[in-house]
C-alpha positions in Angstrom: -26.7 39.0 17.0 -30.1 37.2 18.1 -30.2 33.7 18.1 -33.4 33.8 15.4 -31.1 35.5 13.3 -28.1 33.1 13.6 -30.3 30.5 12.4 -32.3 32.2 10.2 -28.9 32.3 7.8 -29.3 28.4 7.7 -30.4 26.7 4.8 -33.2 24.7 4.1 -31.7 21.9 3.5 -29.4 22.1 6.1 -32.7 22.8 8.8 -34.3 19.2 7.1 -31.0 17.1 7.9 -31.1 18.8 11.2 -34.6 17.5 11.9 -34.0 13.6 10.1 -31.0 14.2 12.8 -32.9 14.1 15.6 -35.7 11.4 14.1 -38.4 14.2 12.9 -40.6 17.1 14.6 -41.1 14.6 17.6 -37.3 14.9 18.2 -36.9 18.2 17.3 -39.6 18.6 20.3 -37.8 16.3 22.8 -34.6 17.8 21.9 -35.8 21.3 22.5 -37.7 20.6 26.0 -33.9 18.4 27.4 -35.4 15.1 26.8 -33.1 13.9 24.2 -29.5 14.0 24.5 -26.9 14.2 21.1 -24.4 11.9 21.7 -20.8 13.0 21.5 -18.2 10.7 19.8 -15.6 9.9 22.2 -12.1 8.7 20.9 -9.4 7.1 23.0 -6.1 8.0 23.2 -4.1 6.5 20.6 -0.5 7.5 21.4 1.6 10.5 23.2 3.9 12.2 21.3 6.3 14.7 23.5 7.2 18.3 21.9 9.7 20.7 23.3 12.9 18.3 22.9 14.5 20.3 20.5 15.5 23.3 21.1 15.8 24.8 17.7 15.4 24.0 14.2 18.8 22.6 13.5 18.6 20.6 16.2 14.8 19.6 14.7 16.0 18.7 11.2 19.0 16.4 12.0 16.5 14.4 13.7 14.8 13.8 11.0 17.4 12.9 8.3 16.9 9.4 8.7 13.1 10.0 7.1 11.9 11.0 3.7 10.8 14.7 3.8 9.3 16.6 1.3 9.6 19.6 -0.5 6.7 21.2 1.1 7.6 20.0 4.5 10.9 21.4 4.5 9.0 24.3 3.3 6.8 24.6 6.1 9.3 23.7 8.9 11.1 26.9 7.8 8.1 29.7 8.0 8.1 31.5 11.3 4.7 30.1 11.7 5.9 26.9 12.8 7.4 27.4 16.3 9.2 24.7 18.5 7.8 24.7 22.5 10.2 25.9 24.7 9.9 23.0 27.5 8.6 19.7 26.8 5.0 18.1 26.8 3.7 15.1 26.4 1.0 15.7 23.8 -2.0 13.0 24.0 -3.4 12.5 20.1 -6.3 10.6 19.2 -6.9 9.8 15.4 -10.3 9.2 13.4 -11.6 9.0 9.9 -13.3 11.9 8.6 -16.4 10.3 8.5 -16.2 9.1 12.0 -15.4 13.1 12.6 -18.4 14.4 10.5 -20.5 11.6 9.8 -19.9 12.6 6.2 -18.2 10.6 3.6 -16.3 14.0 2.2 -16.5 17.3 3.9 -13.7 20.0 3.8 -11.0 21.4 6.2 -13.3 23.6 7.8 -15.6 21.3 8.8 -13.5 18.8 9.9 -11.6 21.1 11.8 -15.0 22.2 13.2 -15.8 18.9 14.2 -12.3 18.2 16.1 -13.0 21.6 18.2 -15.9 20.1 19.4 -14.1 17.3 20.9 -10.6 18.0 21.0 -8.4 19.9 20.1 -6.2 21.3 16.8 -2.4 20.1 17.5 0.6 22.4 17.7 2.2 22.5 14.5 5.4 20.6 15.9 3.0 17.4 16.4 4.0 16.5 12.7 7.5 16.3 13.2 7.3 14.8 16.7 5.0 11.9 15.7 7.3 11.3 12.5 10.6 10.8 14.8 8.4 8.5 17.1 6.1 6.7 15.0 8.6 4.3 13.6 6.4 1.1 13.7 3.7 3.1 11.1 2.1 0.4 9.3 2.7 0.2 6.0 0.0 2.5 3.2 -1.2 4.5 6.0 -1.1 8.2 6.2 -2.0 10.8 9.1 -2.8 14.2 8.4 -2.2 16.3 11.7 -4.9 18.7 13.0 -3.3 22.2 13.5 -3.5 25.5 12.4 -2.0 25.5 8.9 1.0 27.0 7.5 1.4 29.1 4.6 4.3 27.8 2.3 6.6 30.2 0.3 3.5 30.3 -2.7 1.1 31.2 0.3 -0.6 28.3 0.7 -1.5 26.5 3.6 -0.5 23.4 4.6 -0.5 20.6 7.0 1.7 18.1 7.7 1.3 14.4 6.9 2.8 11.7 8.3 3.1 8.6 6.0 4.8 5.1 6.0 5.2 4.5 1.6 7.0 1.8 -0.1 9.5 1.0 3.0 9.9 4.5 3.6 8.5 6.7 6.1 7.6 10.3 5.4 7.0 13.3 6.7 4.9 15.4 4.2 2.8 18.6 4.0 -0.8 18.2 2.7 -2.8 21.3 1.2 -5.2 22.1 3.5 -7.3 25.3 2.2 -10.4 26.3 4.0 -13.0 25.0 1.4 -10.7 21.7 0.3 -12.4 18.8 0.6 -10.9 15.6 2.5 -12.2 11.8 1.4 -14.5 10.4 4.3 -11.6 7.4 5.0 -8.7 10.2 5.1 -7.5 9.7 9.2 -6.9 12.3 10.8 -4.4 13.0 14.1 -5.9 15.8 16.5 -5.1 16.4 20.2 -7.4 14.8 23.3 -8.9 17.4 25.3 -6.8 18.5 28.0 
């Protein structure tokens, strides 16, 4: 496919926020001769989890007695989708907001996904887990939804898992995560640092 016919699918609506984007026709001409750079959001690391320390799913779910987990997590933990690495890595996460990911105060899975691929990376699936059995000093009312590639539960619908510190209990959770759903611009979100 062309590029003229890439973009001729977009919108005209989308082409106008494109062009406010880059502060009118006269950045829209500076971008397209190299004179004006988009920047890039960076984001630190926030905290390493390390995958690959159990060895099967037994193993997996005794470690994780000591936390709430629910129905949909359980769920998810048993489809083959989710797959446990077979020697351990540290795995470096960053988190942001969804705004701070999109620049949009609500935008969907897709899109925020889309966003994380352009500066990170989606997690492996066994991020959730790992980050609930390390994350013990989760402040209190805050939730993480983990980046990865989601899992279909036994109803066939995908899922991601959530990692949440509730009423003096810490959780590990599934959240829905459909293509077109769309996520609240404060939502945070845990995705991997490029390697």
């Amino acid at each position: 496919m062309s590029t003229t016919m890439k973009y001729a699918s977009l919108d005209l609506g989308t082409i106008e926020a494109i062009c406010n984007k880059l502060g009118g026709l006269e950045g829209v001409r500076r971008f397209l001769a190299d004179e004006l750079r988009l920047a890039v959001p960076q984001f630190a690391v926030w905290r390493t989890v390390r995958i690959g320390v159990h060895k099967n799913l037994d193993t997996l779910t005794k470690a994780l007695k000591k936390f709430r987990i629910s129905d949909w997590a359980l769920d998810i933990l048993g489809k083959p989708a989710f797959t446990l690495a077979q020697t351990e890595e540290d795995i470096s996460l960053c988190v942001a907001t969804v705004k701070e990911l999109t620049g949009k105060n609500q935008a969907t899975t897709t899109e925020i996904f889309d966003a994380i691929k352009r500066i990170g990376e989606l997690c492996p699936a066994e991020v959730g887990p790992a980050l609930r059995e390390s994350y013990l000093d989760q402040p209190k009312g805050e939730w993480l939804r983990v980046a990865m590639e989601p899992i279909r539960d036994s109803d066939g619908y995908p899922y991601v898992f959530d990692v949440g510190h509730d009423d003096d209990v810490l959780w590990l959770n599934a959240y829905y995560a459909y293509p077109g759903l769309v996520w609240d611009g404060d939502d945070r979100v845990v995705f991997r640092s490029r390697k």
